[in-house]
N, CA, C and O atoms as CSV, one atom per row, in Angstrom:
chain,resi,resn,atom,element,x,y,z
A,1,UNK,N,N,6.281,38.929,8.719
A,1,UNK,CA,C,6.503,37.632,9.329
A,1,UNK,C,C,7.538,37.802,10.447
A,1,UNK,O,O,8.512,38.531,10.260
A,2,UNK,N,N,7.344,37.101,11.693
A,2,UNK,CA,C,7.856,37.549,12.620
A,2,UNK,C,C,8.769,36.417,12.630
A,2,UNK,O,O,8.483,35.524,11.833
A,3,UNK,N,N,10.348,36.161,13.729
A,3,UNK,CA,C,10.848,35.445,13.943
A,3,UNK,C,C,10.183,34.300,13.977
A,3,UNK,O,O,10.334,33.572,12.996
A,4,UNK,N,N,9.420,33.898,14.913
A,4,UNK,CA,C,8.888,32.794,15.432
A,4,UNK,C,C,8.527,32.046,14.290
A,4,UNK,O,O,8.951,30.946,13.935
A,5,UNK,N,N,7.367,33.065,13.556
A,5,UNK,CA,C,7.050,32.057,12.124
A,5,UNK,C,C,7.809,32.187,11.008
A,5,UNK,O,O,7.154,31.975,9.987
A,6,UNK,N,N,9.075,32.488,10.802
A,6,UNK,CA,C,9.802,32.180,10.417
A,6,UNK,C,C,10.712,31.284,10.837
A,6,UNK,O,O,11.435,30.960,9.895
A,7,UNK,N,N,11.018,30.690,11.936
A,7,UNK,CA,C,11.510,29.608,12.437
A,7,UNK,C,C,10.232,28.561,12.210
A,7,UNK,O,O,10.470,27.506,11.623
A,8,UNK,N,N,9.154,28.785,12.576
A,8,UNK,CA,C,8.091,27.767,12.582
A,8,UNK,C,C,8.234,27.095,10.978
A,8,UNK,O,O,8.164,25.914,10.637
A,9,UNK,N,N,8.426,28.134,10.280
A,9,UNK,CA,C,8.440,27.439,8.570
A,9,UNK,C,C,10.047,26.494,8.090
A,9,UNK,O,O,10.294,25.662,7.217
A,10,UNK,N,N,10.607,26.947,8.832
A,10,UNK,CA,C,12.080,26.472,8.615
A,10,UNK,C,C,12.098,24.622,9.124
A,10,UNK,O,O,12.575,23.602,8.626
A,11,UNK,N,N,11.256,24.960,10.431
A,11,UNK,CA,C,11.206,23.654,10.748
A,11,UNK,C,C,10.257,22.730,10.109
A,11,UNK,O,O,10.486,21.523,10.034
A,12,UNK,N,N,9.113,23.328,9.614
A,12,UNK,CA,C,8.508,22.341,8.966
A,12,UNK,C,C,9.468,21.656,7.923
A,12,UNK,O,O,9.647,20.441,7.836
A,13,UNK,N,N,10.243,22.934,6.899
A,13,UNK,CA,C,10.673,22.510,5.737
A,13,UNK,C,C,11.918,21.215,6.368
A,13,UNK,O,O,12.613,20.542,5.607
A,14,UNK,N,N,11.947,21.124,7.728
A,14,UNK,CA,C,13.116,20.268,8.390
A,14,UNK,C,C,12.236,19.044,8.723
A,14,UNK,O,O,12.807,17.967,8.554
A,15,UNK,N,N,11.372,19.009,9.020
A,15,UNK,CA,C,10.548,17.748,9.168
A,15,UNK,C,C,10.094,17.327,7.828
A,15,UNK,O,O,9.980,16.102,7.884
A,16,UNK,N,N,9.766,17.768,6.604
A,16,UNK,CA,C,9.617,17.029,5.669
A,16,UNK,C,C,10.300,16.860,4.826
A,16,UNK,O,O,9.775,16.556,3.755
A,17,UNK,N,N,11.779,16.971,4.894
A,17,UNK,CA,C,13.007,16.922,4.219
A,17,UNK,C,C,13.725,15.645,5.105
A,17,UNK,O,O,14.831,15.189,4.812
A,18,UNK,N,N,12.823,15.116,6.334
A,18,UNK,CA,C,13.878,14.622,7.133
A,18,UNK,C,C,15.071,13.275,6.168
A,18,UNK,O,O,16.296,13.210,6.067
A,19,UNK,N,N,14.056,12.487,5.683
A,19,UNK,CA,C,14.481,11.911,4.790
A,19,UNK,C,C,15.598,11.878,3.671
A,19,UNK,O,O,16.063,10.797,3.310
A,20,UNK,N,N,16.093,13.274,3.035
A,20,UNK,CA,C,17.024,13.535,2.619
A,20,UNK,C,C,17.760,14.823,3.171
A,20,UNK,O,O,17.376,15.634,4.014
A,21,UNK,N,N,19.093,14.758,2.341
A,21,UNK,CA,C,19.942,15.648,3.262
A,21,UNK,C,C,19.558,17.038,3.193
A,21,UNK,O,O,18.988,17.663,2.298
A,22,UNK,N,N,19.862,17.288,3.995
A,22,UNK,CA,C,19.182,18.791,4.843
A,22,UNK,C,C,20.160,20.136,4.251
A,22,UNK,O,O,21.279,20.504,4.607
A,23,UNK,N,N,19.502,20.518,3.515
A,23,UNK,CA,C,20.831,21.838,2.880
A,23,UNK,C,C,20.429,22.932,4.023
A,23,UNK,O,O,19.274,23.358,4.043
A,24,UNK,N,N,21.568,23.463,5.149
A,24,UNK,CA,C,21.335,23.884,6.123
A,24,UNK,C,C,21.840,25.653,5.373
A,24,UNK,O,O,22.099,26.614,6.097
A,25,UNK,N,N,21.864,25.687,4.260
A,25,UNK,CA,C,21.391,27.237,3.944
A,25,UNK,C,C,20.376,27.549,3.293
A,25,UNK,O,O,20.254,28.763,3.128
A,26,UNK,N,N,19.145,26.545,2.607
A,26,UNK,CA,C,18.241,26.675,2.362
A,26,UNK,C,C,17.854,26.801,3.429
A,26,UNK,O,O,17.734,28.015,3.599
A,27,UNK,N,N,17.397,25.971,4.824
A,27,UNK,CA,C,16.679,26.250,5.994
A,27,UNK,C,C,16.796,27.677,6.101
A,27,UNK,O,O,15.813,28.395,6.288
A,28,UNK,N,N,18.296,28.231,5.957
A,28,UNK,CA,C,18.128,29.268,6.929
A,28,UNK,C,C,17.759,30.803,5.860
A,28,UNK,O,O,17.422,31.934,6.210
A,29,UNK,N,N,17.949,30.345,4.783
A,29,UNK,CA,C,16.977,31.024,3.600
A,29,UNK,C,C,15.712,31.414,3.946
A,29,UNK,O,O,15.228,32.544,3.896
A,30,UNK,N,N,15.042,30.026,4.424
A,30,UNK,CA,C,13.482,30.316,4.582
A,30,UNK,C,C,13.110,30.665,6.002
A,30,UNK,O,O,11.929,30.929,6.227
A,31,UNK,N,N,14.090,30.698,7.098
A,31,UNK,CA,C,14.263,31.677,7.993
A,31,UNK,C,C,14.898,33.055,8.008
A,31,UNK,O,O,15.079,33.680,9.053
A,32,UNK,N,N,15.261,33.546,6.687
A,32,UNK,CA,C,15.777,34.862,6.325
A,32,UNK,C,C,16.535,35.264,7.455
A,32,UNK,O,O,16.114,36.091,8.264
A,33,UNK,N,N,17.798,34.626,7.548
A,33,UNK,CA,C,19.058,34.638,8.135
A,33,UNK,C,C,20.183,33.531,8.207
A,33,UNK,O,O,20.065,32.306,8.220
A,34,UNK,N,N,21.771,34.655,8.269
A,34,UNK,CA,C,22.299,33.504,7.723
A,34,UNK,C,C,22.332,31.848,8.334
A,34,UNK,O,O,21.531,31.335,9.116
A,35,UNK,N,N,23.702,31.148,7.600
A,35,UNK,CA,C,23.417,30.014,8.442
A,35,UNK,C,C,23.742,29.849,10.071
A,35,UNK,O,O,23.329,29.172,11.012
A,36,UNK,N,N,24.580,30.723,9.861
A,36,UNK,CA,C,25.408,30.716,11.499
A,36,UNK,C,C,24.428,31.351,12.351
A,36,UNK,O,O,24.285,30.900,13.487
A,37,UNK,N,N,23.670,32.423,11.930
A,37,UNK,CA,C,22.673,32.752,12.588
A,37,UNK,C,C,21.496,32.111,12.582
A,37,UNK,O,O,20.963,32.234,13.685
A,38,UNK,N,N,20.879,31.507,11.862
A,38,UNK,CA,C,20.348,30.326,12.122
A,38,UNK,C,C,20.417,29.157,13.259
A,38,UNK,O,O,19.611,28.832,14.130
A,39,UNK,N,N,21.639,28.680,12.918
A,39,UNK,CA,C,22.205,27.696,13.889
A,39,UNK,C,C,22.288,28.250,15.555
A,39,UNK,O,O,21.863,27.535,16.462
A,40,UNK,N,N,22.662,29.095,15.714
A,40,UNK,CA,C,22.657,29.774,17.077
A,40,UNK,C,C,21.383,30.210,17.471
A,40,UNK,O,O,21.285,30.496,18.664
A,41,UNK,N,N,20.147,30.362,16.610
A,41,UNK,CA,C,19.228,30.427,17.097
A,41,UNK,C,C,18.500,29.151,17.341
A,41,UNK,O,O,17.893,28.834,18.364
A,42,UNK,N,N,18.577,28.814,16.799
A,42,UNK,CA,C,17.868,27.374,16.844
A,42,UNK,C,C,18.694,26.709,17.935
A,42,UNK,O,O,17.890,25.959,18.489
A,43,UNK,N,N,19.915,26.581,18.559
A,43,UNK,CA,C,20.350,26.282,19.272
A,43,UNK,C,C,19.516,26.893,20.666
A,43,UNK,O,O,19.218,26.276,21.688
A,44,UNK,N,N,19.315,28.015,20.392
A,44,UNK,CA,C,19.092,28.392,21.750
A,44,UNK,C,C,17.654,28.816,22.131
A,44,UNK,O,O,17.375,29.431,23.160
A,45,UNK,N,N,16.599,28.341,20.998
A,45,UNK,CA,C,15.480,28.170,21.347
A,45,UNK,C,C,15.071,26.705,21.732
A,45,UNK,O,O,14.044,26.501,22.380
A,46,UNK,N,N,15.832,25.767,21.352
A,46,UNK,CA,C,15.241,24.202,21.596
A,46,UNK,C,C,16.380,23.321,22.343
A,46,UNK,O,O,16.264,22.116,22.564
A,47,UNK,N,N,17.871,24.383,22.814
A,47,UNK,CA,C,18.441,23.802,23.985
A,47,UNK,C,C,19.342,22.837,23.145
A,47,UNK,O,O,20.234,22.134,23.622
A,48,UNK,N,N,19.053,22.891,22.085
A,48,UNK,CA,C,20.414,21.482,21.330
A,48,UNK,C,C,20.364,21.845,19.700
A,48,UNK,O,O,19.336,22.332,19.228
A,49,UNK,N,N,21.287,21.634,19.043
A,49,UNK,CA,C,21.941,21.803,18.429
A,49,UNK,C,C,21.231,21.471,16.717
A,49,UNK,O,O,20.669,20.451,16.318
A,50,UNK,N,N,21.442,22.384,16.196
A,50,UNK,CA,C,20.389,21.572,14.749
A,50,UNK,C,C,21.035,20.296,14.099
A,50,UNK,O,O,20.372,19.764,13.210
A,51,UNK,N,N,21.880,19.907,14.329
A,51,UNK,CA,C,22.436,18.806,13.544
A,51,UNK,C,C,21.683,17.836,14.229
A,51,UNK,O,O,20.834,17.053,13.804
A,52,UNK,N,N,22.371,18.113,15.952
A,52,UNK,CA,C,21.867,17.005,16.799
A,52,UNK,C,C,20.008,16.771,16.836
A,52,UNK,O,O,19.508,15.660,17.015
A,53,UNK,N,N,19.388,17.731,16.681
A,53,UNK,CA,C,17.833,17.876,16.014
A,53,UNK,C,C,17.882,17.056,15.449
A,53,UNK,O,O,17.625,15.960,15.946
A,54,UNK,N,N,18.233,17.190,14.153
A,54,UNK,CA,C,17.685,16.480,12.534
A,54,UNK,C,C,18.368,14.404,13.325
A,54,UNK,O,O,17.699,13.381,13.471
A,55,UNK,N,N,19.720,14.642,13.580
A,55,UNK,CA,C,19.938,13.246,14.009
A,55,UNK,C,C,19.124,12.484,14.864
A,55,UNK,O,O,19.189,11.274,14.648
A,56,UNK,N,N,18.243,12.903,15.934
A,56,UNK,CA,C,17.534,12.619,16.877
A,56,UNK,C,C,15.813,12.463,15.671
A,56,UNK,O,O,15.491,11.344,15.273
A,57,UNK,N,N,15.398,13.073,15.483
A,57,UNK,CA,C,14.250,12.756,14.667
A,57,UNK,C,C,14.192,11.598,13.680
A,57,UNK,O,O,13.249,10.819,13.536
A,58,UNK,N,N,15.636,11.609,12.861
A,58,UNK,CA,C,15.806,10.505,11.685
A,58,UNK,C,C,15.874,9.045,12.969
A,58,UNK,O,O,15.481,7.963,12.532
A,59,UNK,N,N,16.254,9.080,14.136
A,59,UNK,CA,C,16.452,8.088,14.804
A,59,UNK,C,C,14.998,7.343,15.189
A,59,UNK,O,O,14.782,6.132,15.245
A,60,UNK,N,N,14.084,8.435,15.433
A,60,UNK,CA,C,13.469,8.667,16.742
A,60,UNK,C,C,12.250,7.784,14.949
A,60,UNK,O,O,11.993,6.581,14.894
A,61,UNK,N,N,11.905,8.561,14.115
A,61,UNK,CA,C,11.419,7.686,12.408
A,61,UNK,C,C,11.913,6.459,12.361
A,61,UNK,O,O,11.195,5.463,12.444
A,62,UNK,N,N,13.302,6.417,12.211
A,62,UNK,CA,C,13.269,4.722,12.229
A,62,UNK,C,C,13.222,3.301,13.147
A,62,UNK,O,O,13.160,2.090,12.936
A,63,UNK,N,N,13.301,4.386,14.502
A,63,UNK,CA,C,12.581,3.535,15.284
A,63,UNK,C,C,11.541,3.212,15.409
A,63,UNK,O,O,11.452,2.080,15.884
A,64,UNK,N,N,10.414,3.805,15.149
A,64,UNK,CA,C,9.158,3.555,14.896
A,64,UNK,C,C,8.501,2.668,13.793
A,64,UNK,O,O,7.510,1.940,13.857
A,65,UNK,N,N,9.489,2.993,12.595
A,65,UNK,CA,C,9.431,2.363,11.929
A,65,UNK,C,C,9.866,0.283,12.058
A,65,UNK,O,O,9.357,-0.644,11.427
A,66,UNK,N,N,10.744,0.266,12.916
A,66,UNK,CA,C,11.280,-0.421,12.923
A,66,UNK,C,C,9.870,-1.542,14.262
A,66,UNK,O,O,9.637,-2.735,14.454
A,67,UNK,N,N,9.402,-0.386,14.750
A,67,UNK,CA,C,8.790,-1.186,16.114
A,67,UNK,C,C,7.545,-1.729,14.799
A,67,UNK,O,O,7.301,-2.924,14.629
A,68,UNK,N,N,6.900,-0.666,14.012
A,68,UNK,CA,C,6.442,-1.683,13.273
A,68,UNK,C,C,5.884,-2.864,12.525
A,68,UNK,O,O,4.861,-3.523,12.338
A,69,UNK,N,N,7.538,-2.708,12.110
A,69,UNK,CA,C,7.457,-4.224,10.957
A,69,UNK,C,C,7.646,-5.473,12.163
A,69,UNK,O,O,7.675,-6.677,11.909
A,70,UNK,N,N,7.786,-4.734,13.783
A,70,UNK,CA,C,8.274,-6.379,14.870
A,70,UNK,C,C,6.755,-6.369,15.058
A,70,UNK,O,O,6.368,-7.482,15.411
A,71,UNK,N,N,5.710,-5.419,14.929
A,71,UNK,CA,C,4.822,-5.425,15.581
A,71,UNK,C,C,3.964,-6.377,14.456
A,71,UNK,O,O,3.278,-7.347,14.778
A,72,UNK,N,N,4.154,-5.886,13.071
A,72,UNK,CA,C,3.466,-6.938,12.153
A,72,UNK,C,C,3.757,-8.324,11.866
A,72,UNK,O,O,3.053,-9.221,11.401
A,73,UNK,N,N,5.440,-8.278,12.405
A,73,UNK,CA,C,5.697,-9.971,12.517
A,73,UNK,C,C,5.077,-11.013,13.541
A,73,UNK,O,O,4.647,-12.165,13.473
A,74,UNK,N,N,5.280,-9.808,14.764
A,74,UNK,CA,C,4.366,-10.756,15.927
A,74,UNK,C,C,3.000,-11.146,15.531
A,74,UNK,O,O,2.462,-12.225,15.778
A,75,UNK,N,N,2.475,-10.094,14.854
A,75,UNK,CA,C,0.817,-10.734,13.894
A,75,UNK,C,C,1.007,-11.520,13.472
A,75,UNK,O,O,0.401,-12.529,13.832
A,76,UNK,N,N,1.761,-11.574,12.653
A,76,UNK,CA,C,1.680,-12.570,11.427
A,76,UNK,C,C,1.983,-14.059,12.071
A,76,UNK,O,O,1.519,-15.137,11.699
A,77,UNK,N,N,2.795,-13.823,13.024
A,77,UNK,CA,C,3.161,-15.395,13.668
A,77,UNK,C,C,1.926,-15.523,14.398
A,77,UNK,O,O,1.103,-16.163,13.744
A,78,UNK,N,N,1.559,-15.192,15.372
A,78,UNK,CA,C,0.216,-15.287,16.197
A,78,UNK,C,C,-1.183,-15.980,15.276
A,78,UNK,O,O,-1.809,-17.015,15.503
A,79,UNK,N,N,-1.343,-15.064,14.293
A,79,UNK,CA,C,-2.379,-15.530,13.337
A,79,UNK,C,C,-2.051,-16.727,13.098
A,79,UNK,O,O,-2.687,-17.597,13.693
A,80,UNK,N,N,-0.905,-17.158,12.108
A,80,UNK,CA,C,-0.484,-18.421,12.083
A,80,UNK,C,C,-0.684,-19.500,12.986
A,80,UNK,O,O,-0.833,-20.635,12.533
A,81,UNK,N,N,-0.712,-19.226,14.521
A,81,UNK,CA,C,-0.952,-20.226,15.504
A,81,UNK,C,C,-2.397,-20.323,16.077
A,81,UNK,O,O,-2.633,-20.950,17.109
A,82,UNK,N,N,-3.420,-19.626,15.306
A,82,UNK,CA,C,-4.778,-19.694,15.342
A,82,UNK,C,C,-5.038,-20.707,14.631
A,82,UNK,O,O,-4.583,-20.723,13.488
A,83,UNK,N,N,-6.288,-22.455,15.374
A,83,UNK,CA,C,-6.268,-22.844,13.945
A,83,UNK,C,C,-7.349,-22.203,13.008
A,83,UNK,O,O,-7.951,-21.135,13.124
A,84,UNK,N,N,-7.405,-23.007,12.210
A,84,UNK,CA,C,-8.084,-22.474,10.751
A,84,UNK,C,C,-9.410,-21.929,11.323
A,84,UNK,O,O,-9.682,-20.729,11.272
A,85,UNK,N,N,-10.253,-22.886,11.888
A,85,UNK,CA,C,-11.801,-22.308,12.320
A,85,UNK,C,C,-11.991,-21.127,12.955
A,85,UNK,O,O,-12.930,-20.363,12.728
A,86,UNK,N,N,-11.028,-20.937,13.835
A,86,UNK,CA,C,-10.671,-19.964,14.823
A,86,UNK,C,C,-10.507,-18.287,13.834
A,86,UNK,O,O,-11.180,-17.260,13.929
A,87,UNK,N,N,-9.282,-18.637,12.901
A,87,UNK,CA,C,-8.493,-18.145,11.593
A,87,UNK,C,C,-10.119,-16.679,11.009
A,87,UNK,O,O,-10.209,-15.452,11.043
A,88,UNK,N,N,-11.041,-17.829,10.565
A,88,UNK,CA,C,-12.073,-17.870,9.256
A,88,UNK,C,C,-12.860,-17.061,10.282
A,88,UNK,O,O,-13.679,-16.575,9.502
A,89,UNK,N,N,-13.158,-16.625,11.342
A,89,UNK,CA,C,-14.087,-15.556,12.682
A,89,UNK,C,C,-13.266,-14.289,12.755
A,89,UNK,O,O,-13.800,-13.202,12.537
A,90,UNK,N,N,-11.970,-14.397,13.059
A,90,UNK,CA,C,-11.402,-13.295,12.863
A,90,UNK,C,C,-11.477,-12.049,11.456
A,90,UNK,O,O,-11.734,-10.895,11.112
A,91,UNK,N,N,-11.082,-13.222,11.115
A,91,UNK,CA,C,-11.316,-12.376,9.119
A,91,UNK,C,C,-12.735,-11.578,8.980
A,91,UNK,O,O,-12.697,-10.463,8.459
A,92,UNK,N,N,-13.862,-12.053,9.380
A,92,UNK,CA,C,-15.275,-11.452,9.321
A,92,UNK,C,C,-15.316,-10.140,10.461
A,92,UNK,O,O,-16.246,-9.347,10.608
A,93,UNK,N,N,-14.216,-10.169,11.094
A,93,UNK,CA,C,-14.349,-9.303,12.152
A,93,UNK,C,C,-13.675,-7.975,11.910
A,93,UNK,O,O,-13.711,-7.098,12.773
């Protein structure tokens, strides 16, 4: 296994961990090197910093998340201002 896919696996295990906290010597476990070496690599293949990584993704999730639940409220109000006859065509659709 070469660097690359060994970084490639590290990051997955970083995208589906995003959710809880990130044990940054397991990552670098499953990149078979330490953490500091880890961190400096990853720094200097993606230009920023792994903390600042993981912070930017958890942001970048709950914003989306967040656009969302505005996007299902605007439904939900809109529908509401359909009247009923209007309402009962949509539903079949």
């Amino acid at each position: 296994m070469d660097l690359l896919d060994r970084m490639n696996s590290a990051m997955e295990y970083i995208e589906t961990h995003l959710s809880e906290v990130i044990d940054y010597d397991q990552v670098s476990r499953i990149a078979c090197c330490s953490t500091y070496h880890f961190q400096r690599m990853f720094s200097f293949i993606t230009n920023v910093s792994l903390s600042e990584y993981i912070r930017r993704r958890r942001l970048i999730l709950r914003t989306r998340a967040d656009c969302l639940f505005l996007i299902q409220d605007i439904l939900d109000v809109y529908v509401l201002q359909i009247p009923p006859h209007a309402r009962n065509r949509l539903q079949t659709v």
